[in-house]
C-alpha positions as CSV (number, residue, x, y, z in Angstrom):
1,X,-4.4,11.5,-34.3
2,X,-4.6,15.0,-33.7
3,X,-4.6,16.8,-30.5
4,X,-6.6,20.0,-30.5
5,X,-5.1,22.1,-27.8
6,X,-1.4,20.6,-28.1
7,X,1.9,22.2,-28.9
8,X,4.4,21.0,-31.0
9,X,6.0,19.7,-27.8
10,X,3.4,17.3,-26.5
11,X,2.2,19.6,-23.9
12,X,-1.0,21.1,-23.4
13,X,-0.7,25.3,-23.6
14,X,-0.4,27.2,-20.4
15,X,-4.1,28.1,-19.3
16,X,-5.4,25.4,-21.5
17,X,-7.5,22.6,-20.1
18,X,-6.9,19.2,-21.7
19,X,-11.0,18.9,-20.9
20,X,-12.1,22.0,-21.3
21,X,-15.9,21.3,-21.0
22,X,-15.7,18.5,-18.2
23,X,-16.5,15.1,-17.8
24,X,-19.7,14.0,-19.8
25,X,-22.7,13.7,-17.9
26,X,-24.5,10.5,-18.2
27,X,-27.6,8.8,-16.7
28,X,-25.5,5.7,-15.9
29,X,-24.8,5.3,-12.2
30,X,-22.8,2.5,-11.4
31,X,-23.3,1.9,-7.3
32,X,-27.4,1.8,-8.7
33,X,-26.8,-0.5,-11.3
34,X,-24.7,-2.3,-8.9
35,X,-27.1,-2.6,-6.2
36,X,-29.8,-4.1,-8.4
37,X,-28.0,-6.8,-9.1
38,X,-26.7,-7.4,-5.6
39,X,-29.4,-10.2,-4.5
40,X,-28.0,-12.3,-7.9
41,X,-24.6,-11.3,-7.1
42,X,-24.5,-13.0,-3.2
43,X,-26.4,-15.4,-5.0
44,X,-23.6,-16.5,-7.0
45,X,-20.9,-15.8,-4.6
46,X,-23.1,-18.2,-2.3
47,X,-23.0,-21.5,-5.4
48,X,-19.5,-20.8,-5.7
49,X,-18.5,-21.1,-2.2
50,X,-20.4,-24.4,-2.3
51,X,-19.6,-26.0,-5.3
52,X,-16.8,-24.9,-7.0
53,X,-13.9,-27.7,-7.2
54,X,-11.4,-25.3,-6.4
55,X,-11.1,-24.4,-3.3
56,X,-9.3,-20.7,-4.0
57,X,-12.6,-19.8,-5.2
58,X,-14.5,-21.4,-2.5
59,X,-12.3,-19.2,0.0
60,X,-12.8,-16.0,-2.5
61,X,-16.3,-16.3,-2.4
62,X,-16.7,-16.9,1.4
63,X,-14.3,-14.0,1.8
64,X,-16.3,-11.8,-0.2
65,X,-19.4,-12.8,1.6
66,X,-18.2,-12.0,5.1
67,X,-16.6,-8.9,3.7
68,X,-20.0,-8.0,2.8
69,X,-22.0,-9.1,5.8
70,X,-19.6,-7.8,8.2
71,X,-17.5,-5.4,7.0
72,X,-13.4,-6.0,6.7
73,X,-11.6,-6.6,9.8
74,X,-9.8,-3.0,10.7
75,X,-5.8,-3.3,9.9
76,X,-4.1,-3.3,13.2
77,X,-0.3,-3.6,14.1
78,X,0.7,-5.3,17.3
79,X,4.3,-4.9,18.6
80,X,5.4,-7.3,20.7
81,X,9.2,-6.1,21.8
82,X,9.6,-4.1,25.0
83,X,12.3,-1.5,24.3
84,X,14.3,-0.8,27.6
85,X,15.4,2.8,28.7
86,X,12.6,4.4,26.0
87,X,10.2,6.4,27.9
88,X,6.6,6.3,26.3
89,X,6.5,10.0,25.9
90,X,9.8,9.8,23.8
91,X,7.7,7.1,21.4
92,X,4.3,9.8,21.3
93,X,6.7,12.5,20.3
94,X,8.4,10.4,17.4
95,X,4.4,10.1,16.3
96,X,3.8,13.8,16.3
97,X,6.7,14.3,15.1
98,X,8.0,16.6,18.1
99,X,11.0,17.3,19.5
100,X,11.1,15.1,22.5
101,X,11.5,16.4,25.8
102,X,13.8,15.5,28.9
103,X,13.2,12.0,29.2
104,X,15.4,9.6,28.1
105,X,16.0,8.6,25.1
């Protein structure tokens, strides 16, 4: 198959675009087409999570539901070890990444 703006080595030509004209433009728009079939698509989700045998897609669906209705949960980290002798101004500096100051270490 032949590459039009290739050189022998594979490689596109300096100051040559490997898309020179740009994506195509096309009157498909996938979140539209997306959100027209969203009452048929919570539909489903909502027999699945009913009566599906298996209850990994039971879960799936419910998950997807909630995900949905409420949003996903924000990703937290909790640390539950107290670190003796580090002062909390030493642990800010680690996250902006300064040097820290007098305190101890």
């Amino acid at each position: 198959m032949a590459r039009g703006n290739r050189s022998g080595k594979g490689w596109f030509q300096s100051g040559q675009s490997g898309n020179p004209r740009g994506r195509p433009k096309t009157d498909f728009d996938l979140a539209e087409q997306a959100r027209e079939h969203a009452a048929e698509a919570i539909a489903t989700l909502i027999d699945v999570m009913r009566t599906s045998p298996k209850g990994a897609e039971r879960i799936q669906a419910a998950l997807a539901l909630l995900d949905r209705g409420f949003g996903r949960p924000p990703a937290s980290l909790e640390v539950g070890h107290k670190l003796k002798g580090i002062s909390p101004s030493f642990v800010v500096s680690i996250f902006k990444k300064e040097p820290p100051t007098g305190d101890k270490i």
